[in-house]
C-alpha positions, 0 to 999 in steps of 0.5 A: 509537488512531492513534498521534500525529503531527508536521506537516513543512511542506517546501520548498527552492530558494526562491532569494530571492524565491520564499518563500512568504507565511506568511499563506497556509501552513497551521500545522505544527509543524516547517518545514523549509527543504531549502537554496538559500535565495538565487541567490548567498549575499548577506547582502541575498538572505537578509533576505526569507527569514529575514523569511518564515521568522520570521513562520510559524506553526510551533514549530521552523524548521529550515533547511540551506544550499544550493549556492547560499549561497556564503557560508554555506559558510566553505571555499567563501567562504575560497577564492572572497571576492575573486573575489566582491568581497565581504568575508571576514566575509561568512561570519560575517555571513551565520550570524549572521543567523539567530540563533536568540534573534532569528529562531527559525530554527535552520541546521544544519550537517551531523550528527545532531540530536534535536528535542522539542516542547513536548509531548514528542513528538520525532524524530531527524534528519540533515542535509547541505548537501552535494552532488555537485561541479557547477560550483564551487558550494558544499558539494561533494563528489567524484564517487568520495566516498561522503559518507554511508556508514558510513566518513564523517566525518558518516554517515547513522545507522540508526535515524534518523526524517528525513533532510535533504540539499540534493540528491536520492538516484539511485533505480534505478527506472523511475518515479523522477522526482525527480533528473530535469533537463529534459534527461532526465538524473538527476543524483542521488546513488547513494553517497546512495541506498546510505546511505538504503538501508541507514539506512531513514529513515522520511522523507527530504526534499530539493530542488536539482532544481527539475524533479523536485518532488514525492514517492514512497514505498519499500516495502522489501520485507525487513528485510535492508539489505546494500548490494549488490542487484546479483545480484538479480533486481529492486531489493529495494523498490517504488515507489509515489505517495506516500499522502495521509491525511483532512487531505490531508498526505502519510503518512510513518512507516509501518512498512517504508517511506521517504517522498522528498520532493523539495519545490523551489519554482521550477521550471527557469526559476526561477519559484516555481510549486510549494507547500511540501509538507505531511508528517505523519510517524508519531511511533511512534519519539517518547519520548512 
């Protein structure tokens, strides 16, 4: 008997006007919003998306920000409110818009959380609005700041099922898109990939680089998670496309391997060309 299963709809970097219309997504038992949910952080650019979101049909609805929601990010809006010519409480009203007895919608701030379903299936997961300083947007971290390692204030535990950050781990591979800009750089996080190597989440899910849309699987190729490879012949992990069961889902959960799923919805020119990705992710580690 196929052990049971949990239905992610994935997305992110739907950038106000780029969520899709909750008629034409199929059900999922978790929806889940990987940040950018606006172009700037105005209380208006989250109505639409907040609207959209409550509408879905799917039994939790989790959402992180994004380095485009200014306003959800208190320290960024503490700092920058006058220059935005915007009201200091902006900050306050902006989360209060997702009240969850109103919206369904849960936003999460950075730290470990644990999700049961009505039937009592369950998964852990982490999640993290942050990433690498670019620009003075929101929740940013220095380039020498190793945000996720066991030393930080919030780091990526072993053991957890589904990572969440806004942005992308810096994979050393050669088919590893998913950090790639249209100029060919790849701006993803290494401290973030040497978290990810040493937790081994069995789905790690993400957005920020809109050009890098789509998904790769990890096949590690021991059980040891030691942070350093660098005197290895070859990385200690293949790479491959991401596998799709029957229904057509991607296939997350199998043991020895971490699904990347990078789901932004617009594309550079901030077009929304690209669908949600769907994720059924193996409920083996479930207290079922």
């Amino acid at each position: 008997m196929s052990p049971p299963t949990i239905r992610f709809l994935v997305l992110s970097d739907t950038h106000h006007t780029g969520f899709p219309d909750p008629a034409t997504l199929p059900k999922a038992d978790v929806i889940l919003h990987c940040g950018d949910l606006t172009m700037r952080g105005g209380l208006s650019e989250y109505k639409p998306t907040i609207e959209r979101l409550s509408a879905c049909n799917a039994e939790l609805k989790l959402v992180i920000p994004g380095n485009h929601d200014l306003t959800l990010d208190q320290r960024w809006w503490t700092r920058h409110c006058q220059e935005e010519d915007a009201d200091p409480d902006d900050h306050d009203k902006a989360r209060a818009m997702f009240d969850f007895k109103t919206t369904g919608i849960r936003l999460l701030d950075e730290g470990n959380y644990t999700f049961t379903l009505r039937d009592e299936r369950s998964f852990t997961m982490y999640t993290s609005p942050y990433t690498p300083y670019f620009c003075d947007w929101a929740f940013a971290y220095g380039s020498q700041e190793d945000r996720f390692g066991p030393d930080a204030v919030n780091p990526i535990p072993k053991g957890v099922d589904v990572v969440v950050t806004h942005g992308p781990p810096r994979v050393p591979h050669d088919d590893y898109f998913l950090d790639q800009i249209q100029e060919g750089k790849f701006i993803g996080c290494s401290t973030l990939w040497t978290a990810i190597r040493r937790t081994r989440p069995r789905l790690h899910c993400f957005g920020h680089v809109h050009e890098g849309y789509g998904a790769k699987a990890v096949r590690w190729r021991s059980k040891e998670t030691a942070v350093s490879w660098a005197t290895e012949a070859k990385p200690p992990f293949d790479l491959s496309n991401a596998t799709k069961g029957e229904s057509g889902a991607l296939v997350a959960g199998s043991e020895g391997e971490t699904l990347l799923v990078n789901a932004a919805i617009m594309d550079n020119q901030y077009d929304a060309r690209n669908q949600p990705l769907i994720v059924d992710l193996e409920s083996s580690r479930a207290s079922l």
